[in-house]
N, C-alpha and C positions, 0 to 999 in steps of 0.2 A: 504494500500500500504506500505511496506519494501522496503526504500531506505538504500543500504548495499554501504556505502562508502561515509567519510566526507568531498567532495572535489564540486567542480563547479556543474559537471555533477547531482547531485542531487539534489542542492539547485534547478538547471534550472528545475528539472524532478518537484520537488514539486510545485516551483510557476508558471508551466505550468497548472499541474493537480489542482490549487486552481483556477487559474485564468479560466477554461476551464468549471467550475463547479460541482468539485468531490468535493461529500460533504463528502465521508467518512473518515476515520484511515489515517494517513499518519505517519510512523517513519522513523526519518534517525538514522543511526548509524553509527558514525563517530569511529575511533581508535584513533584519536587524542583527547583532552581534551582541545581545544579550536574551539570554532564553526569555522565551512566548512568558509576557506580563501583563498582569490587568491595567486597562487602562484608565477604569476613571476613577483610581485613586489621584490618576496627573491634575487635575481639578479642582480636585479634593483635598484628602489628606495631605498627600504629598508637596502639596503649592504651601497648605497652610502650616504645615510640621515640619516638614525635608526626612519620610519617611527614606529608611534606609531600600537600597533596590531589592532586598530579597524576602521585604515584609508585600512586597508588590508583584512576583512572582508570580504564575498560575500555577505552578508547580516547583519543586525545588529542585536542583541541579541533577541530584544525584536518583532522585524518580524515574526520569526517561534511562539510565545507566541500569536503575531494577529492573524494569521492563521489558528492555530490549529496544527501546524507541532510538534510532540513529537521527542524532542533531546535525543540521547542516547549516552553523550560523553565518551570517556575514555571505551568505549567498542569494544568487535572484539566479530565478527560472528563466530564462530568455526565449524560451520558445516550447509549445508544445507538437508533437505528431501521434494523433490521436487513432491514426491507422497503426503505430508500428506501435505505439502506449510505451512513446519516449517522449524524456523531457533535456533540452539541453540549458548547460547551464552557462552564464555568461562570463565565468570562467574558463569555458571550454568545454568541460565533463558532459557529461551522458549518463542520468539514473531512468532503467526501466522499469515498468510498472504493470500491472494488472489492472489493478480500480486507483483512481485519482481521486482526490477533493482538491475544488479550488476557493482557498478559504488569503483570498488578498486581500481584502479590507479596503477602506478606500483613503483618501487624501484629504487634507483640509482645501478649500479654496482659496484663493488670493480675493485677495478687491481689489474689484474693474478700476481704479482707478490710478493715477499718476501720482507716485510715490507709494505706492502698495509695499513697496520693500521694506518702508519705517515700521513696520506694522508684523511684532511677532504673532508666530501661528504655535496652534497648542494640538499635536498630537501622538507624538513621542516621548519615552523616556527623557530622551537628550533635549528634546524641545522645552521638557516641563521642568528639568534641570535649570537649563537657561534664563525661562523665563521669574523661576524661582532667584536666581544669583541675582538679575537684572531689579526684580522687588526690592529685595532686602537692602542692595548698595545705592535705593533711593533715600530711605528712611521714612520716618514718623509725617504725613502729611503733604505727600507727594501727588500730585495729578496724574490721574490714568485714564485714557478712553478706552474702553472696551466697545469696540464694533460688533455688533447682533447682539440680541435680545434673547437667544434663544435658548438651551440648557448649559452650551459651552460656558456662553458670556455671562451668562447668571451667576453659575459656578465660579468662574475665573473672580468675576468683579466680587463677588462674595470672598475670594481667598485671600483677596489682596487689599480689601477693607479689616482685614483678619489679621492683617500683618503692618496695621497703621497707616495704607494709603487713603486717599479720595478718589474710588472710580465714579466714571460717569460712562453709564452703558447706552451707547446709542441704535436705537431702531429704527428702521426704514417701515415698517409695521405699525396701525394703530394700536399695537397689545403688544407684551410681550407672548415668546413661544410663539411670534405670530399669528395669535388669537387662535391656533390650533387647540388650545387648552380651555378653551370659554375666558370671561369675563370675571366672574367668581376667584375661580384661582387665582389670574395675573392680579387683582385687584386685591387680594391676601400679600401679594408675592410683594405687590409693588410697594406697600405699609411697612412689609419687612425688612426688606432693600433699604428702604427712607432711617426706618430707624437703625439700620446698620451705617447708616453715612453716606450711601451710596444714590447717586443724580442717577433718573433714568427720564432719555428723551424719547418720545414714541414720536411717529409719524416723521424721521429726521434722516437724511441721507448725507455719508459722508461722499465730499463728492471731491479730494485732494488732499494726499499726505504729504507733511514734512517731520521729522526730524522734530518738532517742536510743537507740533498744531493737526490740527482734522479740521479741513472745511466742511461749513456745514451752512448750506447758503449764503449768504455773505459775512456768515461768521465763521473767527477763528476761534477754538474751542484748542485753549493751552493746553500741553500735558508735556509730562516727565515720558511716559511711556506708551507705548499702545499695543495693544493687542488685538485681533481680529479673529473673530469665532461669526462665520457665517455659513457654516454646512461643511460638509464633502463630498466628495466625488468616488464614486464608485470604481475601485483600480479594475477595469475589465478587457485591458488593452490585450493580456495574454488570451483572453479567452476569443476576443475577436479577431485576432490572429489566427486561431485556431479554428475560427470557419464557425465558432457557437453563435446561439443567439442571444442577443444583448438589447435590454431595453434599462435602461435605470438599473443595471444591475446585470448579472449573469439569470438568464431563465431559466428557472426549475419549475417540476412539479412539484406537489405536495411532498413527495417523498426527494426531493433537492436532488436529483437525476437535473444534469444537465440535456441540451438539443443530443451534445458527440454521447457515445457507448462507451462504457467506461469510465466516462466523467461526472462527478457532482460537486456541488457549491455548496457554501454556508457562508454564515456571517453578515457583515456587512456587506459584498458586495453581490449576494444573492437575491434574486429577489423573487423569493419563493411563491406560487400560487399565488401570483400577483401584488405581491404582497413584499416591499423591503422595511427591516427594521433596524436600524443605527443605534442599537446600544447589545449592553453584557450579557443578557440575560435570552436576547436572541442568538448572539453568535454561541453561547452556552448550548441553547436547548438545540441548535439548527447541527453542532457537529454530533452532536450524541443523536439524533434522526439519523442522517448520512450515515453514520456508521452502522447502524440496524440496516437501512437501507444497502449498504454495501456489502454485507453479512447477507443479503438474502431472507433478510427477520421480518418480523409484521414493524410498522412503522407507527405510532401513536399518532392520532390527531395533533395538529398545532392546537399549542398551549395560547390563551390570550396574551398580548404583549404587557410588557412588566418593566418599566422603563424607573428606576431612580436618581433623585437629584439631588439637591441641597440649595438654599436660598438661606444664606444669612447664618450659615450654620445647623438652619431646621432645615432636616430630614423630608422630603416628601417621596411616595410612591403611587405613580400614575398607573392603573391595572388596565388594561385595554386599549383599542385604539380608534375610538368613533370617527367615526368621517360626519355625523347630524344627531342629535339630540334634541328635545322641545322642552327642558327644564333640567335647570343645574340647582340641587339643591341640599345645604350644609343640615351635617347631621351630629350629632354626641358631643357638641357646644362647640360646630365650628373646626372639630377637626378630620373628617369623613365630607367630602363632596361626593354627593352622588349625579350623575350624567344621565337622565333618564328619557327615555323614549317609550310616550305611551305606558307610563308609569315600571316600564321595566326599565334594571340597569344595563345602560350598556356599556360602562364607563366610571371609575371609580379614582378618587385622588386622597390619598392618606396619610396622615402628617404628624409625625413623630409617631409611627410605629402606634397608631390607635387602637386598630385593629388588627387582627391575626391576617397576614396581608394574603397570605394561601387560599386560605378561606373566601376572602374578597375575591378574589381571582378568580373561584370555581364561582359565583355569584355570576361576575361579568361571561363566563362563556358560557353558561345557561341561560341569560340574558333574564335572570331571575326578579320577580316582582319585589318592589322595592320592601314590601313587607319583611322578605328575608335579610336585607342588610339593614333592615333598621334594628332586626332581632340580632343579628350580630353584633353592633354595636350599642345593642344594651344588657351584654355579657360582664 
């Protein structure tokens, strides 16, 4: 087995197919040069502590050396041939394979705009390093813009109000999250932010970087620092070299089979049954699928998406992924939002661990009448 990408979704896909009883080859090949780590402690913990790199780990060194899992760090796939089920490497090398997973993950984006280079990005170990060293040697009261509204920049500008700066998070958006989260929440979120110290502009576009400033219509909007968190990009370059199909992602079915024989996706840049999800807890459950699926096993249903964040230091956890609701409405004083459609949930937000979040969750993929989470949350 060739797991291509050194992120969650693989480590899941290997200690699935170890624990399942594949006794054969298993390689991962990561492009980074530190073994496969979870990433949003980089946002989190990490921004706001300087967690050491191996409380950040998905696994620990000497785990894949148990197993038998062969590490290939510090390397990139350069091309796949999905008739002969080889992968060459841009190295030079050649590993062959039987079943693949393509678990690449994707990239942050730049901003469209002139001087985008002023403007650190947040998705690596070494990035969250940097932009951590870059904090601290401002000090006590420093200006920061944070570009996008949305979990990155919330997080970020939350880490770094944490550490004695002043961010000010700018949106292009009338909401933060892009109003994808309703009104209710961003409107909790935005109280939060305020009393942690932190400026948030909605409806605001940066539209030119320097060194010293974000335009933002005819204003210059000073800062010590900037960062920019407006999305990613789905790494899908290998796969469409490889003659797969690619929309927003590598396309799978339900059970994450890519278009080629032989191949499947996970993670971030899969975008399974129509469906792509950008955080842990998909690239989690999406390589532990694949690997049943590649094993030949019955494959579970997808799980509702399970996305977590932090605003201000408070914990929230978003359970599903509504695309329309007709009432957003707070429950057990304010810390349970429920998303409801036609008085069922479709859509749940919970904050500081209120409720049993598992529990919430089978709630939302039953699409259970709000009666059951209200009994939930007066447990």
């Amino acid at each position: 087995m060739l797991l291509v990408g050194g992120g969650v979704a693989s480590v899941r896909c290997a200690r699935t197919l170890r624990r399942h009883g594949f006794g054969g080859s298993i390689v991962l090949v990561g492009a980074e040069p530190t073994p496969p780590y979870n990433r949003p402690p980089l946002s989190k913990e990490l921004l706001r502590d300087d967690l050491p790199d191996d409380l950040v780990l998905a696994e620990p060194e000497a785990w894949y050396e148990r197993r038998g899992i062969g590490l290939r760090l510090g390397a990139r796939v350069a091309g796949l041939d999905t008739g002969a089920r080889t992968a060459s490497l841009e190295n030079g090398g050649t590993i062959g394979f039987e079943r693949c997973l393509l678990a690449t993950g994707a990239e942050p984006r730049t901003l469209p705009v002139a001087g985008a280079e002023h403007a650190l990005l947040l998705r690596t170990l070494v990035d969250a390093r940097r932009l951590r060293r870059s904090a601290v040697a401002l000090g006590d009261g420093a200006a920061v813009t944070v570009v996008g509204g949305g979990f990155i920049g919330v997080e970020v500008a939350s880490g770094l109000a944490a550490l004695g700066l002043r961010p000010t998070i700018v949106e292009m958006a009338g909401e933060l999250w892009g109003g994808t989260l309703g009104g209710e929440l961003a409107s909790w979120a935005r109280a939060r932010l305020a009393d942690a110290g932190i400026t948030v502009r909605l409806g605001a576009r940066v539209t030119e970087l320097t060194e010293s400033s974000a335009l933002i219509g005819n204003q210059h909007l000073e800062h010590a620092l900037c960062v920019a968190g407006i999305g990613v990009r789905p790494r899908t370059e290998l796969a469409e070299a490889a003659g797969m199909a690619v929309e927003d992602g590598i396309v799978t079915d339900v059970e994450h089979r890519t278009s080629a024989p032989s191949i499947w996706a996970a993670g971030d840049v899969a975008r399974m049954d129509g469906r792509r999800v950008e955080h842990w807890h998909s690239a989690r459950d999406g390589g532990e699928r694949a690997a049943l699926s590649m094993l030949g096993m019955a494959v579970p249903p997808p799980r509702a998406s399970w996305v977590f964040s932090e605003v201000a230091g408070t914990l929230i956890d978003v359970l599903g992924d509504a695309r329309s609701w007709d009432e957003e409405r707070w429950l057990f004083g304010g810390l349970v939002l429920a998303y409801l459609d036609a008085k069922r949930v479709v859509q749940v937000a919970i904050i500081d661990s209120a409720v049993p979040v598992e529990e919430a969750r089978a709630i939302v993929e039953r699409a259970a009448p709000l009666s059951e989470l209200v009994a939930l949350t007066a447990v």
